[in-house]
Steps between C-alpha positions, in 0.01 A plus 500: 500500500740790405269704353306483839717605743610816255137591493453459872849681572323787330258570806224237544515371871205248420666346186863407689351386799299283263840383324649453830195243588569343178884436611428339812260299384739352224791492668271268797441290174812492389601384853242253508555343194914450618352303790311273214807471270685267726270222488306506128655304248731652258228442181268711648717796551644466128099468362426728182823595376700599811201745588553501869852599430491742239262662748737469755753692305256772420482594877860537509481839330281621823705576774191469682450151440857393399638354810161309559519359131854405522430289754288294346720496204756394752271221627431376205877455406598298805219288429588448170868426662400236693330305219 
């Protein structure tokens, strides 16, 4: 995602507004899928190696999606808490 906002830095209106779209969208995902975390079980967060989390942790590096993805991270943490 770095290497898009560097090319749309450089001058194209239609290609940020695009990546701007593409940021709301997934941080509404990532804010609907915190809502979900609460209530499915632990095994199916944890499926395929963690994948959901290492994913998680990816969005971390994007301050645009950060907060939104440390949520969840936080959700999931709690849950696993209260276990």
């Amino acid at each position: 995602m770095t290497g898009l906002y560097t090319q749309a830095a450089s001058g194209d209106v239609k290609q940020l507004q695009t990546i701007q779209e593409h940021v709301r969208v997934s941080c509404a995902v990532l804010q609907t899928l915190n809502g979900y975390l609460d209530w499915v079980a632990m095994n199916h967060i944890i499926i395929k190696d963690n994948l959901l989390l290492v994913m998680l942790c990816l969005l971390l590096s994007n301050i645009d999606l950060q907060m939104d993805a440390a949520e969840c991270l936080l959700t999931i943490v709690r849950k696993k808490v209260q276990l």
